[in-house]
C-alpha positions in Angstrom: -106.1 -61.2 -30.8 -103.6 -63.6 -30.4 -104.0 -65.2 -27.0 -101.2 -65.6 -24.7 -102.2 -68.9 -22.7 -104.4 -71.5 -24.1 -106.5 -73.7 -22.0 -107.0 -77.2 -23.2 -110.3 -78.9 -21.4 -112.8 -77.2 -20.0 -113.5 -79.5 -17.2 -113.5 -77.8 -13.0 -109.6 -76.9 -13.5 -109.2 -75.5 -16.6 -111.8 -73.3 -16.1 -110.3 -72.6 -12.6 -107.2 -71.7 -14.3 -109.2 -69.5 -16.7 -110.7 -67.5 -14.0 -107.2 -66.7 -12.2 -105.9 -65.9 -15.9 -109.1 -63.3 -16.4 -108.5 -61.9 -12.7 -105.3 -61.0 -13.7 -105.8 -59.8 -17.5 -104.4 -62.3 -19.1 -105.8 -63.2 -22.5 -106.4 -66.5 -23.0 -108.2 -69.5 -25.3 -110.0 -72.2 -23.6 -110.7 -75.6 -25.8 -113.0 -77.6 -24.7 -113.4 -81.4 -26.9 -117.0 -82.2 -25.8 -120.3 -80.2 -26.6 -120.0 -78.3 -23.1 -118.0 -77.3 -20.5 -117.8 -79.2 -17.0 -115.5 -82.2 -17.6 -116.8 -84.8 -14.7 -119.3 -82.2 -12.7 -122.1 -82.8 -15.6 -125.8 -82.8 -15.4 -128.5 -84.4 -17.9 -131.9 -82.9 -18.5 -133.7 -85.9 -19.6 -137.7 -85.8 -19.3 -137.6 -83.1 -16.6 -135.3 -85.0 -14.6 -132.0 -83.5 -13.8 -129.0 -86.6 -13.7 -125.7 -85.9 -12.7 -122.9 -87.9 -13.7 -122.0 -90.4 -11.0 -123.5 -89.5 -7.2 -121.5 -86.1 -6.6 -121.8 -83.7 -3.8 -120.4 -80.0 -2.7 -118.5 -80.0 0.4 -118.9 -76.2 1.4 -116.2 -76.4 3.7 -113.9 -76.3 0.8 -111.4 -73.3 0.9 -111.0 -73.2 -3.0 -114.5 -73.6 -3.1 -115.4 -71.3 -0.9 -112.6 -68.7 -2.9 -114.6 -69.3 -6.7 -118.1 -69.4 -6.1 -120.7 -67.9 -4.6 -123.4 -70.1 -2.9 -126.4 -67.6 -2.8 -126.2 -67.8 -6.9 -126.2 -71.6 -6.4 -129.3 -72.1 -4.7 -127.3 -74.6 -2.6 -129.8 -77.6 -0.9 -128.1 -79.2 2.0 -128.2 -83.3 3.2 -128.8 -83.7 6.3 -125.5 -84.9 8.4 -125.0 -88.3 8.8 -126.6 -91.1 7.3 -129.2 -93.5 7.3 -127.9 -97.2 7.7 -129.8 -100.4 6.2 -129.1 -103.8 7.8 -129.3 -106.8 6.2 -132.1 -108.0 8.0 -134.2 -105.5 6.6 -134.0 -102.9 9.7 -132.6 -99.5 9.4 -131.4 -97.0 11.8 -129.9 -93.6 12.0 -125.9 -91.9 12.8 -126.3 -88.6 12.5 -124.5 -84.9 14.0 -126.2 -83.8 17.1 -124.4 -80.8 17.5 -125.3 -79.7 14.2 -129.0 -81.2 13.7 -130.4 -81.8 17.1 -133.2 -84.1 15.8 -130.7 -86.9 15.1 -129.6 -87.0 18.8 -131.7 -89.8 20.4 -131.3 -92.0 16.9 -127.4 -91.8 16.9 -127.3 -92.6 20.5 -129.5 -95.9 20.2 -127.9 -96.4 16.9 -126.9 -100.1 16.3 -124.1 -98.7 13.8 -121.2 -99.2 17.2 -120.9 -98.9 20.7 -121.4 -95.9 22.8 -117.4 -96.0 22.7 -117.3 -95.6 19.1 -119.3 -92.5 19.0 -117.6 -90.8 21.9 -114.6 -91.7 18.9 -116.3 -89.7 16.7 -116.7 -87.2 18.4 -113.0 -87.0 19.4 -111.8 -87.2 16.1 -114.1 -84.7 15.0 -112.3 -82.4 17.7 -108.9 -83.8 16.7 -109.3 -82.9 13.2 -111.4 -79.3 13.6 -108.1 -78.2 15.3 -105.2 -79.6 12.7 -104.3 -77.1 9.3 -104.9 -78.9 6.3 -101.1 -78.9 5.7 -100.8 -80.7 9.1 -103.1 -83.4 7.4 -101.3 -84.1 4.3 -98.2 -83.8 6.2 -98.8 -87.0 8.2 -97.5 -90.7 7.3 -99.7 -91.7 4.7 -101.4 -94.9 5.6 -104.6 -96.6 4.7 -107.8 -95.4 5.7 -109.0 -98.7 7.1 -105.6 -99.0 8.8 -106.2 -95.5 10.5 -110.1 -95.8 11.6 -109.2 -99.2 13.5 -105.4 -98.7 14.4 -104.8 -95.1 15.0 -108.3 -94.2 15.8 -109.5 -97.3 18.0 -113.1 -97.7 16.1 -114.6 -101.0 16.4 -115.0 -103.8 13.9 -119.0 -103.0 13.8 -119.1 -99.2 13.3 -116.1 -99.6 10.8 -118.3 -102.4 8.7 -121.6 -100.4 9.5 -120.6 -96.5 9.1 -117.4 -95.8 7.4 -117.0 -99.2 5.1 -119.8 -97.5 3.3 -120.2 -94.4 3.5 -116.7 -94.1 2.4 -116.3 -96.3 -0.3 -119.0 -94.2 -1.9 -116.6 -91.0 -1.6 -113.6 -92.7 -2.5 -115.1 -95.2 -4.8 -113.3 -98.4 -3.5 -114.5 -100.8 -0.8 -111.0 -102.1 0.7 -110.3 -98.1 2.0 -107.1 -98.2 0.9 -107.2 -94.7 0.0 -104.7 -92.3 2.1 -105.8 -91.8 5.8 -104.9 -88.1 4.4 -107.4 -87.9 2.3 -109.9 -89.4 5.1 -108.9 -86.9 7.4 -109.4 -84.0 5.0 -113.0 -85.4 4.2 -113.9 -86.4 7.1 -112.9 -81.9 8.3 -114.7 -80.4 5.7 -117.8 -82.9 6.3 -118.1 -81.9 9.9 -117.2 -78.2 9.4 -119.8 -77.5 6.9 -122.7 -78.0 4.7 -122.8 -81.2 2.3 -125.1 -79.8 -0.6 -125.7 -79.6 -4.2 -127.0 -77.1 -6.2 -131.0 -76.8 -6.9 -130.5 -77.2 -10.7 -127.7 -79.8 -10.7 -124.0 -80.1 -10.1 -123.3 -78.5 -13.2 -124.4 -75.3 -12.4 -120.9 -75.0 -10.5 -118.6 -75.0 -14.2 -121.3 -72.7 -15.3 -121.2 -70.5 -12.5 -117.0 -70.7 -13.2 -117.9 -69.6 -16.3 -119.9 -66.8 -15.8 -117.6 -64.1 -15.9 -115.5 -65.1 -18.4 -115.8 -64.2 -22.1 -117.9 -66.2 -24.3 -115.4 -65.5 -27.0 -112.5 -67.2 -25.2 -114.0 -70.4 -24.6 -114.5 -73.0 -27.7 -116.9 -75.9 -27.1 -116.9 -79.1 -29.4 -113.2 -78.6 -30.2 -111.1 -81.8 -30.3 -107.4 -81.4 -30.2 -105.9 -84.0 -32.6 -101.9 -83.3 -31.6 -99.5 -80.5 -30.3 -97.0 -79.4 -32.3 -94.3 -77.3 -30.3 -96.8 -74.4 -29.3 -99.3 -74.9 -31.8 -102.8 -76.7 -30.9 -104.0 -78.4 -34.0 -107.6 -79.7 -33.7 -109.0 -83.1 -35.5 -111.4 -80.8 -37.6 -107.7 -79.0 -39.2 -108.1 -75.6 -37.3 -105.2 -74.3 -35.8 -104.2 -71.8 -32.5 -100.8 -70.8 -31.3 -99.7 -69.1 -28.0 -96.4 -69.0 -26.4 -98.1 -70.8 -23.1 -100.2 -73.8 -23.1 -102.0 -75.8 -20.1 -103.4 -79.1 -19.9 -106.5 -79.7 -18.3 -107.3 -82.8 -19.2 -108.1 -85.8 -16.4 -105.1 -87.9 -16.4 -105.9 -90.9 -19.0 -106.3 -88.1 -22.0 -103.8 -85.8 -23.7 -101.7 -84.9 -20.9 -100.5 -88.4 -21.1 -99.0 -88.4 -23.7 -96.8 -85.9 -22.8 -95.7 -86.5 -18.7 -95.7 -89.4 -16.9 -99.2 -88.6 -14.9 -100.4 -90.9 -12.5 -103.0 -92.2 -14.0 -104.6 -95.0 -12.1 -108.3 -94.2 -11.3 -111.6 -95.9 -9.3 -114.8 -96.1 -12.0 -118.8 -96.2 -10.5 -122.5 -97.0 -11.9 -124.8 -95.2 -11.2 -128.6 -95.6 -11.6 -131.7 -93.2 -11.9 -134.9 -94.4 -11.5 -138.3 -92.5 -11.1 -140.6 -93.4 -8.1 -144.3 -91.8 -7.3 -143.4 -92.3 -3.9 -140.0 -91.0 -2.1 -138.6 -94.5 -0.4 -136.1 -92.1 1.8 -138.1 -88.7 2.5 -135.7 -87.6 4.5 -133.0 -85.4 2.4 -130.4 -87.9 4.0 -128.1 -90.2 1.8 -128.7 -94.4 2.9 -125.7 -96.7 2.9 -126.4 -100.5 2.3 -124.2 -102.3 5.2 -124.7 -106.0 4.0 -121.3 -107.5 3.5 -121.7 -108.4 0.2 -123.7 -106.0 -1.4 -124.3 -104.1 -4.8 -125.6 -101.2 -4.0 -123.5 -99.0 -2.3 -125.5 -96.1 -1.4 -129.4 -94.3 -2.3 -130.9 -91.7 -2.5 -134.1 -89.7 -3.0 -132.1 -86.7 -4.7 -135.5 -84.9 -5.1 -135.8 -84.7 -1.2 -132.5 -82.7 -0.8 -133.1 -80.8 -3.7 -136.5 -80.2 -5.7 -135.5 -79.0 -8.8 -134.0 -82.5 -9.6 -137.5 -83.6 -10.3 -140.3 -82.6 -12.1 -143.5 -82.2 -9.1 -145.0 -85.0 -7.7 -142.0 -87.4 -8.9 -139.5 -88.6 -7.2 -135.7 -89.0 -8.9 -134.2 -91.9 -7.0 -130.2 -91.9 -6.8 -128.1 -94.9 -6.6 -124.5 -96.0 -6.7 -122.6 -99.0 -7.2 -118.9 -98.9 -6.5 -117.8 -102.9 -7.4 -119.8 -103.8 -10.7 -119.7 -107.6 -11.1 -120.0 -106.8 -15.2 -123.7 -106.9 -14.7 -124.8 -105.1 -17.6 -128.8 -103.3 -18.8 -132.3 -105.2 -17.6 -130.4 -107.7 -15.4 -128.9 -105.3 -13.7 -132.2 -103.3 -12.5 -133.7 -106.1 -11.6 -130.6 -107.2 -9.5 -130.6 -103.4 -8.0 -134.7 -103.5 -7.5 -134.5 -107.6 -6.0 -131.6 -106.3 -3.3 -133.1 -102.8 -2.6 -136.5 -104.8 -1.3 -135.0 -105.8 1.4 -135.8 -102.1 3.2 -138.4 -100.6 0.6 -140.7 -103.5 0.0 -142.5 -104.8 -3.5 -142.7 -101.0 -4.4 -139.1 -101.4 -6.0 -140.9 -103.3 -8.4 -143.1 -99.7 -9.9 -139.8 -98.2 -10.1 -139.3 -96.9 -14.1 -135.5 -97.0 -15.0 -134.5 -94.0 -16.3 -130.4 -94.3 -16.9 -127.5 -96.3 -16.1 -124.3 -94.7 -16.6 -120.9 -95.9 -16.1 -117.9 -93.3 -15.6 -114.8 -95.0 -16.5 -112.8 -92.3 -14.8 -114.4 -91.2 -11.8 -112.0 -90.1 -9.3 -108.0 -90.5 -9.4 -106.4 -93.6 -7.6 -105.6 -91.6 -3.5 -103.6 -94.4 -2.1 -100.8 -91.3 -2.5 -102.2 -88.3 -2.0 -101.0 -84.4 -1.7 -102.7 -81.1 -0.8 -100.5 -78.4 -2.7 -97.2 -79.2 -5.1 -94.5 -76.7 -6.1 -95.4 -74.2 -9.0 -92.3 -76.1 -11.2 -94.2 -79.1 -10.8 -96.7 -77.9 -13.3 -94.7 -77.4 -16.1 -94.0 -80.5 -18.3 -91.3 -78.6 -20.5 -90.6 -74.8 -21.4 -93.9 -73.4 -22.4 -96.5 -76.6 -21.8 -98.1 -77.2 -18.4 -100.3 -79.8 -16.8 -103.2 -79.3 -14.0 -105.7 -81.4 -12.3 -106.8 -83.4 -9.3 -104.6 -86.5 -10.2 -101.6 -84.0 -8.6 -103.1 -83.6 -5.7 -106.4 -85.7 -4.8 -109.9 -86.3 -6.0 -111.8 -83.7 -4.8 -113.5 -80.9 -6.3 -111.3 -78.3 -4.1 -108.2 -80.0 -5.5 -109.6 -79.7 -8.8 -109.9 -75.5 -8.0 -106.5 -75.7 -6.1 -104.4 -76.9 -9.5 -106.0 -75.0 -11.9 -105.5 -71.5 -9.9 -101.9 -72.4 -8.8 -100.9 -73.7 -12.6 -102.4 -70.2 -13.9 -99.6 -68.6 -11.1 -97.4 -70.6 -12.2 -98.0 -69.8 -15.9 -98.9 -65.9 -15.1 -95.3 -65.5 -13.2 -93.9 -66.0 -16.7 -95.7 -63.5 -18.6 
């Protein structure tokens, strides 16, 4: 059969727009140009360890999220709030959320991260946000997030520097927090309203869990689309497929460049595995790195959180580095093990390196960001369509959100 809509890229919002498609009978033909589906939200298997691309998390918060999957199916493992701060003089200490894990209490309120002002801040801010829509959020003047936290908000010099600096730059993937104080505010919601987690077996199993109640036969792995030619998809291996509607999936530097002018500035990340016998953060808590000038951005003991990232009596250690210096292979390790000393000790040394990745495109530039878009804005001319976070912002939710609104869109005209 002859499908109505076709899907090209099989990434968090095409398949998205393939659910809202199947929901509503609509037959349609997802292409996806790698050998699986997922797009970013990919996890490696590689000697028992489980490696997702780039430090990623699930924000259950979320209300697309929340709409498309179900959690219990996930095995969802949760961080703890907060987050444990290193100092560069080799100290550490802890800012956590006392009203949602009482143990952290006494830490965050001896915590060298800012004054007892600061936190009260937090705390007010947390109330502040908990009580705005999320159209009242994107509807405010679009600032930078550094200009927000010490202008708008009053935080301090040191908590800004110690805290957010950090533990932002690894969600937003720039260290200047230039992105929108929208998209701070948005984050910083769903992070205090909900769980941060990740599934037990990866963050994949979230497009596969998209994927589980569509049919196999509509989706098309290792299928590279070479051109479109009016409503005709031709692929680089010569096979052909027509349909009357087709949507582009694709992040914003692939083939839905080439036909609208997407915005397609984006922030990139490195991120390391390496394989420990012992856990250097036991706690299932992300670390931040608060020296000024610093490569590692943030660590983890992903295991801790969630133990089907490691084969038993391993540990799968998680880090991230936002501003690469073009340090490239062995020297970089030994850069990551010489810095990360400072707090673990010669043990860094017995860490095995077990993958470097760089992700070109990571997340969308968010200096400009936008939390729905009108259903017109989709379609790039009679018949073609384009969806993805770069029209809204980098998150998974907006990932979710443009895929099911584009498939409206698209199923209003059928």
């Amino acid at each position: 059969m002859k499908p109505r809509v076709i899907i090209i890229g099989g990434g968090i919002s095409g398949l998205t727009a393939a659910r809202q498609l199947h929901q509503k009978g609509i037959d349609f033909l997802l292409l996806e140009g790698s050998d699986r589906i997922g797009g970013r939200v990919k996890t490696d298997l590689i000697d028992g360890f489980r490696l997702d691309h780039g430090f990623q998390v699930l924000l259950t918060a979320y209300p697309e999220v929340k709409r498309w999957l179900d959690y219990s199916s996930l095995h969802l493992q949760s961080f703890n709030p907060g987050a444990l701060l290193l100092y560069p003089d080799g100290s550490k200490d802890q800012l956590g959320d006392p009203m949602r894990d009482i143990g952290s209490l006494f830490p965050t309120l001896f915590s060298n991260a800012g004054n007892l002002r600061d936190k009260l801040k937090i705390w007010t801010l947390k109330n502040r946000l908990s009580g705005m829509s999320l159209e009242e959020i994107f509807a405010q003047k679009e600032v930078s997030t550094l200009e927000a936290l010490s202008q708008d908000y009053g935080f301090s010099d040191q908590i800004i520097r110690h805290f957010f600096q950090p533990f932002f730059t690894g969600i937003f993937l720039e260290s200047e927090l230039k992105t929108s104080r929208r998209m701070f505010d948005f984050v910083f919601k769903m992070f205090s309203e909900a769980d941060t987690a990740v599934p037990n077996l990866g963050m994949e199993e979230i497009p596969k869990h998209l994927a589980d109640p569509l049919p196999s036969e509509s989706i098309v792995t290792g299928a590279k689309v070479k051109k479109i030619d009016g409503q005709e998809v031709i692929l680089e291996d010569g096979s052909t497929f027509s349909a009357p509607h087709i949507i582009l999936a694709t992040e914003a530097t692939g083939l839905v460049k080439e036909f609208s002018e997407v915005k397609s500035n984006h922030q990139s990340t490195t991120h390391l595995h390496f394989v420990a016998k012992e856990a250097p953060i036991k706690a299932p808590i992300i670390a931040l790195n608060t020296t000024p000038k610093r490569l590692v951005n943030n660590i983890c003991t992903i295991n801790q959180v969630a133990s089907g990232y490691a084969p038993e009596g391993q540990h799968l250690i998680s880090i991230s580095i936002i501003d690469n210096q073009e340090i490239k292979n062995d020297e970089l390790n030994r850069a990551v093990k010489k810095e990360l000393q400072t707090w673990f000790g010669k043990a860094t040394l017995d860490w095995e390196h077990l993958h470097t990745r760089t992700i070109q495109y990571a997340l969308p530039n968010q200096s400009n960001v936008k939390h729905s878009i009108p259903g017109q804005e989709f379609e790039i001319r009679n018949g073609l369509y384009a969806c993805g976070d770069f029209q809204l912002n980098g998150s998974i939710n907006a990932s979710m959100k443009a895929g099911r609104e584009s498939a409206e869109w698209v199923a209003g005209k059928l």
